[in-house]
C-alpha positions in Angstrom: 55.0 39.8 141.7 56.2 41.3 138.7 54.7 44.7 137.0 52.9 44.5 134.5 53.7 46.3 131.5 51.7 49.8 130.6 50.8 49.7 126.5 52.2 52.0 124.5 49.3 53.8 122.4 49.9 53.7 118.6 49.1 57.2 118.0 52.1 57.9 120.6 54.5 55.1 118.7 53.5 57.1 115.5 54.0 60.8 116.8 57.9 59.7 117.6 58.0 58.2 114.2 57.7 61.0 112.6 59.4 63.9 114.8 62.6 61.7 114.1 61.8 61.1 110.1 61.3 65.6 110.3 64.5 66.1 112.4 66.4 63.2 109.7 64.5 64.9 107.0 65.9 68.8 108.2 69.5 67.1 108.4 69.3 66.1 104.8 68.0 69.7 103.8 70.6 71.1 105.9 73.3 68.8 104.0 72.1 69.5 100.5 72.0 73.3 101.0 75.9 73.1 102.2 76.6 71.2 98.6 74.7 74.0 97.1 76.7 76.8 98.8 79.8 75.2 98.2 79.3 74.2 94.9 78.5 77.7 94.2 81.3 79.0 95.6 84.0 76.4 94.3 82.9 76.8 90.9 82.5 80.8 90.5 86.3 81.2 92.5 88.2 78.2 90.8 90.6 79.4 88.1 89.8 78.2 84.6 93.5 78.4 84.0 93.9 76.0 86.9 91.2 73.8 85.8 92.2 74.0 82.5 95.9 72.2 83.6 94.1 70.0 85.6 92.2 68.8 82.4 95.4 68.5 80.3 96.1 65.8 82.9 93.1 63.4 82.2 90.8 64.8 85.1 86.9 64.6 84.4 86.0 66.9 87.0 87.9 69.7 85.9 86.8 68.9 82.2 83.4 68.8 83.5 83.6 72.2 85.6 85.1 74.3 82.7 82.0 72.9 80.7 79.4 74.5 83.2 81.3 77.2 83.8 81.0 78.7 79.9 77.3 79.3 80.7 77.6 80.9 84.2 74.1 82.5 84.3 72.8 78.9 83.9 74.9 77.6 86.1 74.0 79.9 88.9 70.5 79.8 88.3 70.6 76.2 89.0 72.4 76.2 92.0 70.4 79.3 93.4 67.4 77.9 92.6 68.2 74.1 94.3 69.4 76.5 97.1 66.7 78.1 97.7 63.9 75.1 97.5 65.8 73.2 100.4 66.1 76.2 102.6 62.4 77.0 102.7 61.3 72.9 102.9 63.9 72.8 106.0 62.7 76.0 107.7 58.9 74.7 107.2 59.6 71.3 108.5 61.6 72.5 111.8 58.6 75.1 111.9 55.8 72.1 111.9 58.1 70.3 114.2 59.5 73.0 116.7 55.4 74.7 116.9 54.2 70.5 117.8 56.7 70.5 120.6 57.1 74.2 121.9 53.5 75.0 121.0 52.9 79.0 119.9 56.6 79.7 120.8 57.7 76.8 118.1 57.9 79.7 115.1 60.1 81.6 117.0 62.1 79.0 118.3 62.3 77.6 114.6 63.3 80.9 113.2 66.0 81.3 115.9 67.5 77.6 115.8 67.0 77.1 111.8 69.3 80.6 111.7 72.4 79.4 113.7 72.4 76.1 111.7 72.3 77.2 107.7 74.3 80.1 108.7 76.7 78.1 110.4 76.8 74.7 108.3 75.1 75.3 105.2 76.8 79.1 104.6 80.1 79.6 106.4 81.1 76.5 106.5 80.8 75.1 103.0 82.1 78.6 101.6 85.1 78.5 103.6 85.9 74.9 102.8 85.4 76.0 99.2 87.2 79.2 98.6 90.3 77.5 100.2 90.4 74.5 97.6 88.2 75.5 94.9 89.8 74.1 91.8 89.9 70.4 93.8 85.9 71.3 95.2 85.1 72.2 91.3 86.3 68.8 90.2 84.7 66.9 92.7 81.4 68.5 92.2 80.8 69.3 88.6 79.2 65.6 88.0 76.0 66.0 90.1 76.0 69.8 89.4 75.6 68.9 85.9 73.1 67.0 86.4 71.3 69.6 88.7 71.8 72.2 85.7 69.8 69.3 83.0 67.2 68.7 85.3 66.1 72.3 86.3 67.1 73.7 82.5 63.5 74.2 81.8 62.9 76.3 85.3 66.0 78.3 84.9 65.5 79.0 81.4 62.0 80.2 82.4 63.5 82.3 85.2 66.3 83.4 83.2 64.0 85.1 80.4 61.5 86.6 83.5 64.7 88.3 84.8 65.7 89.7 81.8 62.2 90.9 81.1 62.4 92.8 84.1 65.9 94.2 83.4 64.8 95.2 80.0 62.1 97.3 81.8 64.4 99.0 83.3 66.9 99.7 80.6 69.7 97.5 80.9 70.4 94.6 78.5 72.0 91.2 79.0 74.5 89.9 76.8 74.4 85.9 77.7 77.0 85.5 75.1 79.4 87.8 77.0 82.1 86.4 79.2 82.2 87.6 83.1 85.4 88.3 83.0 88.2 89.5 80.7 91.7 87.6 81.0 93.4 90.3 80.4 91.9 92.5 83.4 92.3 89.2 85.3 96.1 88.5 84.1 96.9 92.2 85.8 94.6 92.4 88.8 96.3 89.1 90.0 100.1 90.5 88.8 98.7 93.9 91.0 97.8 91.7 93.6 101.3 89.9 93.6 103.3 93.1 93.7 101.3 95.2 96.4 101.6 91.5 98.9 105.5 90.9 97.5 105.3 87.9 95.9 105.9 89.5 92.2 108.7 91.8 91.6 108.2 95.2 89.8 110.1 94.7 86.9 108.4 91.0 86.3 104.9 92.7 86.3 105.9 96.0 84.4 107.7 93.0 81.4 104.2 90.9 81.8 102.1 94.1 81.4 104.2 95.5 78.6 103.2 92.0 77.1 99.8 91.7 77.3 99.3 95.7 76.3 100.7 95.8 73.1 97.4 94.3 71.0 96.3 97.7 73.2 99.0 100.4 71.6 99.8 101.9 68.9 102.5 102.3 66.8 102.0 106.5 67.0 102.3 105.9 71.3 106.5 104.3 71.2 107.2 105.8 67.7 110.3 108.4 67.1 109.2 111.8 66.3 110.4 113.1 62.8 112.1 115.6 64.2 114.4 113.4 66.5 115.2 111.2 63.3 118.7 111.4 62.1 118.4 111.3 57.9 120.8 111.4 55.4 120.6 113.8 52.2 120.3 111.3 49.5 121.7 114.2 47.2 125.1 114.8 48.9 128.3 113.4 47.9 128.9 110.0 48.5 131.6 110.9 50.9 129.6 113.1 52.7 127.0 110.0 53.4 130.0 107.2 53.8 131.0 109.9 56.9 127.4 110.6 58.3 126.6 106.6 58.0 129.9 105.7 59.8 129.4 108.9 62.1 125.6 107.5 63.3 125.5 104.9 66.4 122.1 103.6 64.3 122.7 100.7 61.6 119.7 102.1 59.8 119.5 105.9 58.1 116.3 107.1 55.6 117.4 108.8 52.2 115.3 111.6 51.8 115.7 114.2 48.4 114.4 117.8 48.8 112.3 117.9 51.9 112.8 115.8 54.8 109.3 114.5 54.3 110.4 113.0 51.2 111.7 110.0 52.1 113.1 108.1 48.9 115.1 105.0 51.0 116.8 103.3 54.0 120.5 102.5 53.5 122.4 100.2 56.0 125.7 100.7 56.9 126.5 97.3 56.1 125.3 97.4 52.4 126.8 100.8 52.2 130.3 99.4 53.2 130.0 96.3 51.0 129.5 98.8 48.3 132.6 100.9 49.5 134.9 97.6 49.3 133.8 96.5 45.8 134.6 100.0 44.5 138.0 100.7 46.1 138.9 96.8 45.5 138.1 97.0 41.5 140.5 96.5 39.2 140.7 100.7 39.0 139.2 101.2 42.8 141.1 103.8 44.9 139.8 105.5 47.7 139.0 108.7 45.0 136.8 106.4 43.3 133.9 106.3 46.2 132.6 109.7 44.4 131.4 107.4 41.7 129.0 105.2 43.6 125.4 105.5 43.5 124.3 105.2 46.9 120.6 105.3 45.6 121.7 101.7 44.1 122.7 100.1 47.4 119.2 101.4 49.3 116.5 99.5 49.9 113.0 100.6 49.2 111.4 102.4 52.5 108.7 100.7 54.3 106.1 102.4 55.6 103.0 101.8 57.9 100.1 103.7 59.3 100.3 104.9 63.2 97.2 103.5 64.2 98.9 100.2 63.5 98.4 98.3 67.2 102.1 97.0 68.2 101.8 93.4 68.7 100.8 93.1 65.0 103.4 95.3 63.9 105.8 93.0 65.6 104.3 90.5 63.7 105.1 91.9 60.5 108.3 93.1 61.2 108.8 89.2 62.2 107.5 88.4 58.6 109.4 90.4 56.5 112.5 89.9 58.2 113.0 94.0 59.3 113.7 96.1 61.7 112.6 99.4 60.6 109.6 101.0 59.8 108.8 104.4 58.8 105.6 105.9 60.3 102.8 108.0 58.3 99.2 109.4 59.5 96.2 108.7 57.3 97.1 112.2 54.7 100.2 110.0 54.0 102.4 112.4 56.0 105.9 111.5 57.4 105.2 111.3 61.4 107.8 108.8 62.8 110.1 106.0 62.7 109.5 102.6 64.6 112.0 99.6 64.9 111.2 96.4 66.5 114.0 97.0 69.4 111.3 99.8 70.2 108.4 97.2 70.5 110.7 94.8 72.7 111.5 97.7 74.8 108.0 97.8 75.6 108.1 94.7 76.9 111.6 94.4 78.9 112.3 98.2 79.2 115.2 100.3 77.8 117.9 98.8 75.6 121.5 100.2 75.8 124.6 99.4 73.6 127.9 100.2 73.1 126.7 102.6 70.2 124.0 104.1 72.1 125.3 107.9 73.2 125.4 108.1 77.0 122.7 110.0 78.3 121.7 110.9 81.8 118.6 109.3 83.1 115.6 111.2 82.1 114.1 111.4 85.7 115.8 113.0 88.3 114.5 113.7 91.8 115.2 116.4 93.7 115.8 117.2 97.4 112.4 119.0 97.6 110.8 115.9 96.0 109.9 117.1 92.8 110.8 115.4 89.7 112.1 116.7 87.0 111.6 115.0 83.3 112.2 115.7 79.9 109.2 116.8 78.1 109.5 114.2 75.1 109.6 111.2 77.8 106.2 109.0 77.2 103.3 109.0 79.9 104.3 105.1 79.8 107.6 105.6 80.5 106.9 107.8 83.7 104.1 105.5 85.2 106.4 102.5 84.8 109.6 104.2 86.3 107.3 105.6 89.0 104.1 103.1 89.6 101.7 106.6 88.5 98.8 106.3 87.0 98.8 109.6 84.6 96.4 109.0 81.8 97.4 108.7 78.3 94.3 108.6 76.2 95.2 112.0 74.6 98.9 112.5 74.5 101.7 109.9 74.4 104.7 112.5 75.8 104.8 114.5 79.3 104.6 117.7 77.2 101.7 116.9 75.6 99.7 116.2 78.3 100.5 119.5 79.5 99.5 121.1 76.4 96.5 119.3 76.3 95.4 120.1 79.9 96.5 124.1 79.4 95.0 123.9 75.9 98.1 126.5 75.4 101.5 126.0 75.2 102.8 127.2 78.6 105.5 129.7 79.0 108.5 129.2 81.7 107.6 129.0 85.2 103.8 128.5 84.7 102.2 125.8 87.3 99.5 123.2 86.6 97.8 120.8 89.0 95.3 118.1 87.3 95.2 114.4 87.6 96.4 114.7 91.5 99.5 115.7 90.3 101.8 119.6 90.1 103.0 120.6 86.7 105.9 123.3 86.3 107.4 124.3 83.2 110.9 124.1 84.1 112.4 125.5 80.3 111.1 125.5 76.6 112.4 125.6 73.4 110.6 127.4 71.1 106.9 125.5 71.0 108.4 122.4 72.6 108.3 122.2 76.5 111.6 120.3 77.3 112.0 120.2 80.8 109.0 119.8 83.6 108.9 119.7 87.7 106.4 117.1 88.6 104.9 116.5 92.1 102.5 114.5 93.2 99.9 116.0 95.5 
């Protein structure tokens, strides 16, 4: 005799029902909370530079991505705010279910279990995945991301201005206008980052640096002092300038009259010698004849600039007006400098050596105690390029000055200094001007 089947009650049929539409409904939670981790992560680590190439090449993602991330506090406030809804539905609904089957010991069963799985799949997980292909994650999610961001607008904007509120109570103002994130301090932290792991060479990051610093210098920081500038008497014989033009390793001398300050002109030794040949070849020309010429005639007027000019538009107009030479002044009109544009390049790709250039010896040398010993007139710059140190420059350009500047006296021979974690000896002076220093780090 067969048995005879046992009904199943409806309430019973109904109870499993719904555990498995809960436990389904968790998954989903759990799924959408790991879109909103990722999504947050993929879009706040992926390169705008990367996404921007990407968009060059026709991709709508990356065009979409770039869009959101212009408003970033938006952006996030969306994505935090999705976040967070799904992660407390799915922690109440494994509560309900986990207390129905466990009884009193569900909530801590819930708490325990509901842990493990967003930490595991809807934290680590998705963020890992992200942060190791963000661009490719950013285009792929910036569609339904964007239309997160339009359909909570109203609640984050509400948020946004409640946050702010509070901020504001407490002293600090938001800027929503302001970018996260300047590309210049990003441009060097990653060319940092690429010489301390060896993947960028130090005289790549120091010519990429030098670039993107000069809108940050001035003309006054790589200038020549005035009293290193070789001038030519514009009152002396023309001989006497012929011989001192052909005499200089520069192409470019200033005229000055009287004082030194008194700059009245800049001749090139080119014009100068085309004016040479055109008097000694004349019908009367001999080589007597040069007394005769007015070297005043073959000058060209003197240009001159201010030294808070910043460099990279002084390139510019050197660029413009087809020159190379620039005479410096301060704001009392004073004569404080010369500037050419081979100085602005060697910002950029370091010092530039020719056959004219006298041969000097290098102006660091180390020593066997490990000291270093520099010349006094060599820039700050200079030193932390040639040595990866980070000795400020704010308020002097030269080694000397920053010595002077520390001391607030000018130091005698043999007097020691240690600020900015480094030791300062005056190794010899001339006069006021310190010319040689020992420098150690400590």
């Amino acid at each position: 005799m067969d048995p005879v089947p046992v009904p199943v009650p409806a309430a019973a049929t109904a109870l499993d029902l719904t555990l498995w539409l809960t436990a389904g409904a968790i998954l989903v939670l759990l799924a959408l909370s790991a879109f909103f981790s990722g999504s947050e992560t993929a879009l706040t680590a992926a390169s705008r530079a990367k996404l921007r190439a990407r968009a060059d090449k026709g991709e709508t993602g990356a065009t979409v991505a770039l869009a959101l991330t212009e408003d970033s506090e938006r952006l996030i406030g969306a994505l935090l705010l999705g976040n967070n809804v799904v992660n407390i539905l799915a922690a109440s609904l494994a509560t309900a279910l986990l207390t129905r089957i466990f009884g009193a010991n569900g909530v801590a069963v819930a708490t325990l279990v509901m842990t493990a799985l967003v930490l595991i799949f809807s934290e680590v997980l998705p963020k890992t995945y992200a942060i190791t292909r963000p661009e490719a994650m950013a285009s792929s999610v910036a569609q339904p991301v964007r239309v997160l961001t339009l359909v909570l607008s109203p609640v984050v904007s509400v948020v946004r201005r409640i946050v702010r509120l509070i901020l504001l109570v407490f002293g600090v103002k938001t800027d929503p206008a302001g970018a996260m994130f300047s590309v210049h301090d990003e441009i060097a932290g990653a060319l940092a980052i690429g010489h301390q792991e060896g993947t960028v060479e130090k005289e790549a990051r120091d010519r990429l640096l030098g670039a993107l610093d000069l809108a940050e210098r001035t003309v006054e920081e790589v200038m020549l002092h005035r009293s290193q500038i070789e001038m030519v008497d514009a009152e002396a014989s023309p001989g006497a300038i012929l011989s001192a033009v052909l005499a200089s390793p520069h192409t470019r001398l200033p005229l000055y009259k009287g004082e030194r300050e008194n700059v009245v002109g800049v001749i090139h030794a080119k014009d100068l010698l085309r004016a040479v040949e055109k008097t000694v070849r004349g019908e009367d020309g001999n080589f007597a004849s040069i007394r005769d010429l007015d070297v005043m005639a073959v000058a060209k007027p003197a240009y001159f600039v201010p030294e808070t000019t910043p460099l990279d538009e002084q390139m510019r107009e050197f660029l413009k007006r087809r020159t190379h030479f620039a005479l410096v002044v301060d704001e009392y009109g004073d004569l404080k400098g010369l500037i050419t544009l081979e100085d602005i390049i060697e910002e950029i790709v370091g010092e530039i050596s020719d056959e004219f250039d006298p041969a000097g010896e290098y102006p660091i040398k180390k020593t066997p105690e490990g000291d270093f010993l520099v010349e006094g007139t060599m820039t700050i710059r200079d030193l932390n390029r040639a040595l990866d140190w980070h000795l400020p420059d704010d308020e002097a350009n030269t080694v000397a000055g920053l010595v002077i500047h520390e001391a607030q006296t000018i130091p005698a021979e043999g007097q020691v200094f240690s600020f900015h974690g480094f030791h300062f000896e005056v190794v010899s002076r001339k006069e006021n001007r310190l010319a040689k220093l020992k420098i150690r780090p400590l």
